[in-house]
SEKEPA-148065 format. One record per residue (C-alpha): x, y, z; chain. Coordinates in steps of 0.5 Angstrom, whole numbers, m for minus. Each point is the difference from the previous one (the first is absolute). Example, Ala and Ser with C-alpha at 12.3 -4.5 7.8 and 13.67 -1.06 7.14 Angstrom:
2
25_m9_16_A
2_7_m2_A
This chain:
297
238_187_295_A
m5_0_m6_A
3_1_m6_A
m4_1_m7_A
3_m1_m8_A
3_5_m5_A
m5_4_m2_A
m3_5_5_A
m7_2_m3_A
m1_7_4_A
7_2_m4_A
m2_m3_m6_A
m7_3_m1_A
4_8_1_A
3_4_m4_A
5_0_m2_A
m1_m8_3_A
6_m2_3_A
2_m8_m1_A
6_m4_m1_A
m2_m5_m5_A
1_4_m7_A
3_m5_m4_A
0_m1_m8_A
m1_m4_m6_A
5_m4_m4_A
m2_4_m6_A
2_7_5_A
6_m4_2_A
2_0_m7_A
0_6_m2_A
1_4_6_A
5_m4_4_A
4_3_6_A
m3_6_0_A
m7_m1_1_A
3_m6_5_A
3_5_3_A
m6_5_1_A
m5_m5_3_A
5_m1_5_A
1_6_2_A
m7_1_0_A
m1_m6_3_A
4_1_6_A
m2_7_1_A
m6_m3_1_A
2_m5_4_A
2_5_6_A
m6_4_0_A
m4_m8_0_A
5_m2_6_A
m1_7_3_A
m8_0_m1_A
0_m6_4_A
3_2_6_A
m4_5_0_A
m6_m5_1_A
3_m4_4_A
2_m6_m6_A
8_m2_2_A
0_m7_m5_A
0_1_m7_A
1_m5_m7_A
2_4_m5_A
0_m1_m7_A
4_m4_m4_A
0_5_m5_A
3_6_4_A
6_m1_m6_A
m3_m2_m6_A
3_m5_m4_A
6_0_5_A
2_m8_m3_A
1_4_m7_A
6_5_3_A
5_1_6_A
m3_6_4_A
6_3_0_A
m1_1_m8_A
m5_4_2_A
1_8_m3_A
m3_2_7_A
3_m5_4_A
2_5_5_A
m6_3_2_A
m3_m7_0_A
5_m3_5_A
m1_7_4_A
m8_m1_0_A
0_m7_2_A
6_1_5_A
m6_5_3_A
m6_m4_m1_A
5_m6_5_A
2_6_5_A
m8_1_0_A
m1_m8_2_A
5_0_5_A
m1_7_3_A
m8_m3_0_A
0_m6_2_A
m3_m3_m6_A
0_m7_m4_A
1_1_m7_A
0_m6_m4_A
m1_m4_m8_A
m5_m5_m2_A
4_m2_m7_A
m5_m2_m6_A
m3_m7_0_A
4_m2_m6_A
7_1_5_A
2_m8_m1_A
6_m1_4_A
m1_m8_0_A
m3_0_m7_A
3_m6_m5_A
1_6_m6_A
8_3_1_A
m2_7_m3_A
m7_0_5_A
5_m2_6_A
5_6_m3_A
m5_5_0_A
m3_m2_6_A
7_1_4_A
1_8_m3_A
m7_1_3_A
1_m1_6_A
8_3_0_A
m3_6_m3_A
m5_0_6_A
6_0_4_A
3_4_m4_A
m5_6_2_A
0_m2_8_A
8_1_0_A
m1_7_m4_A
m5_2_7_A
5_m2_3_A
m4_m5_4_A
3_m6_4_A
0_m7_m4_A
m6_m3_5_A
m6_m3_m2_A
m2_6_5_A
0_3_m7_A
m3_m6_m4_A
0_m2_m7_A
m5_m5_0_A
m1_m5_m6_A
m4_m8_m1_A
3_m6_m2_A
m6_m1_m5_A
m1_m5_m3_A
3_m8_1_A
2_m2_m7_A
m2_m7_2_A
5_m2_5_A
m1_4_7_A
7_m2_2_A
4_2_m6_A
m3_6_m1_A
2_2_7_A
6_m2_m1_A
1_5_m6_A
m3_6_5_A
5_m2_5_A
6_0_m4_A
m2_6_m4_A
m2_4_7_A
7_m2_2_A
4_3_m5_A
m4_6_m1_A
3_7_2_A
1_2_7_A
m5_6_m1_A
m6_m5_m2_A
2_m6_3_A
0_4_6_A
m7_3_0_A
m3_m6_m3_A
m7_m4_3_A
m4_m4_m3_A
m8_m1_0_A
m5_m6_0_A
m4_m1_m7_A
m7_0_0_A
m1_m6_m4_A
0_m7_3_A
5_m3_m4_A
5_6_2_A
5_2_6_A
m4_0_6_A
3_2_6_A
3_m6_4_A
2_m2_m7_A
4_7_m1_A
3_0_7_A
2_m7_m1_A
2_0_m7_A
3_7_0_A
0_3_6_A
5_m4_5_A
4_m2_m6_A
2_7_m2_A
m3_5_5_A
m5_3_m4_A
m6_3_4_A
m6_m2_m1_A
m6_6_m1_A
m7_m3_1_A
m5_2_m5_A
m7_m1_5_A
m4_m1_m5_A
4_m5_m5_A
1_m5_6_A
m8_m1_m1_A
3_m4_m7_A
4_m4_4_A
0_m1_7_A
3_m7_1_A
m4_m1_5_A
3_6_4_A
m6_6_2_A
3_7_m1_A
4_2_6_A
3_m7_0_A
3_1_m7_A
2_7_3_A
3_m2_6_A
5_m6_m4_A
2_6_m5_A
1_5_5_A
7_m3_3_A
2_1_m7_A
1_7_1_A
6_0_5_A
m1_7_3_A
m3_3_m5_A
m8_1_2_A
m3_m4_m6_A
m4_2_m6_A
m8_m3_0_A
m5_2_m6_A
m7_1_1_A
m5_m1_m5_A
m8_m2_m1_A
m3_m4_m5_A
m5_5_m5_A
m5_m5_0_A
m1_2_8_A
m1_6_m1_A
m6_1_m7_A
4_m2_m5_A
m3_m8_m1_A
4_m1_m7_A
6_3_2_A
6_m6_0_A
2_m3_7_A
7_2_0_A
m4_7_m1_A
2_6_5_A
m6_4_2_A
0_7_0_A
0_1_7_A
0_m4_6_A
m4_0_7_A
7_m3_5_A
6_m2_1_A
1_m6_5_A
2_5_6_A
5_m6_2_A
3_1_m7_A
1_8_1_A
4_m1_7_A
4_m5_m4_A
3_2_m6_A
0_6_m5_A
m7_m1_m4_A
m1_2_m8_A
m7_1_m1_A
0_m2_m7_A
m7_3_m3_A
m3_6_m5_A
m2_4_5_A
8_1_1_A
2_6_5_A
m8_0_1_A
m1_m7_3_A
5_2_6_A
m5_6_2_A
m6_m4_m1_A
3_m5_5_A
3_6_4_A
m8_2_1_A
């Protein structure tokens, strides 16, 4: 399957436009609180059920959504929520839609999502992120695989590779079941970071955490591995769940010749057909839901 992220720009652009990203400010959180929370939710999950259902329609059965589908969840239980019973009975339909349908549906946390950082606090909020994702994935009643994955990086080395891992796993090992078990891990786009034989040594045979392969970040650090090499040493990390593989190309190869490296283009020309036999591929471009049909014609 290929699959695209949170927004879908052909509903965007309706009217009224359906999107599951509404979120708000610090100031609005302030002075508005739960209400307003529990009106973006709504909103939110209403939406992602007509998102689910338009792509159905065309033939897109893997989808990440927005880590913003309950804003500000880290701040409230969401059962505090006024609304809370027509929250759960929405995204009890949302996840009997995914499992009726056959569709994937996923999280791709913030990059500020730390779970090895040296900052206890970071580490803490870090932990409630990914257990509030789970937390949305159990209310939709969906099963705790990485078939329904919250995908997160390492990030960062802090100076000691072999230390940092070492905090991960700890921490990935004590997270609650709802996270811990739809927990994978992606490699990083800078040299200095986690490749993928590193995140399958480091991380994967240790705790058990598959390992998503992002197509284009392997280009920042092969070591010494082609692509379909670093594919095939992250692919027995899934089990019996068929992995998750990101692709992307370089803005700079398609016109935009001041655009960083590390830069997605909006659109791209291909997916390696080897890759698209062998995994669930997230097409990370601007284009979003559009890339799919360009690829499609």
């Amino acid at each position: 399957m290929l699959g695209y992220a949170a927004m879908n720009r052909t509903l965007r652009e309706r009217d009224p436009p359906r999107r599951c990203n509404r979120d708000m400010r610090k100031a609005t959180w302030e002075s508005e609180g739960l209400d307003r929370a529990a009106e973006l939710a709504e909103r939110n999950l209403r939406d992602l059920r007509a998102i689910l259902e338009w792509n159905r329609d065309h033939g897109i059965r893997f989808y990440r959504c927005s880590s913003t589908l309950i804003p500000w969840n880290s701040a409230f239980d969401i059962e505090e929520l006024p609304n809370y019973e027509r929250i759960r009975s929405l995204a009890r339909d949302c996840g009997a839609f995914v499992r009726a349908n056959g569709v994937r549906l996923t999280f791709h946390p913030d990059h500020w999502c730390k779970l090895a950082s040296e900052s206890a606090d970071t580490v803490a909020r870090s932990v409630e992120t990914v257990a509030h994702h789970g937390r949305w994935l159990d209310l939709m009643g969906l099963p705790r695989s990485p078939r329904y994955a919250i995908n997160v990086h390492i990030g960062a080395h802090y100076g000691d590779k072999a230390a940092t891992a070492e905090r991960f796993c700890d921490v990935v090992a004590d997270l609650p079941p709802r996270a811990r078990a739809r927990l994978t891990v992606e490699n990083d786009d800078t040299d200095s970071l986690w490749s993928v034989p590193e995140l399958v040594e480091s991380v994967a045979d240790r705790v058990g955490i598959p390992v998503t392969f992002d197509y284009h970040h392997h280009a920042f650090a092969d070591r010494g591995l082609t692509y379909r090499e670093a594919f095939e040493l992250a692919r027995p990390t899934w089990g019996d769940v068929r992995p998750i593989a990101h692709y992307s190309e370089p803005a700079r190869l398609h016109g935009d010749a001041d655009a960083r490296p590390q830069a997605h283009a909006h659109h791209v020309a291909r997916v390696p057909p080897w890759l698209r036999r062998a995994a669930d591929v997230m097409v990370e471009s601007g284009g979003k839901e559009r890339s799919l049909f360009r690829l499609r014609s």
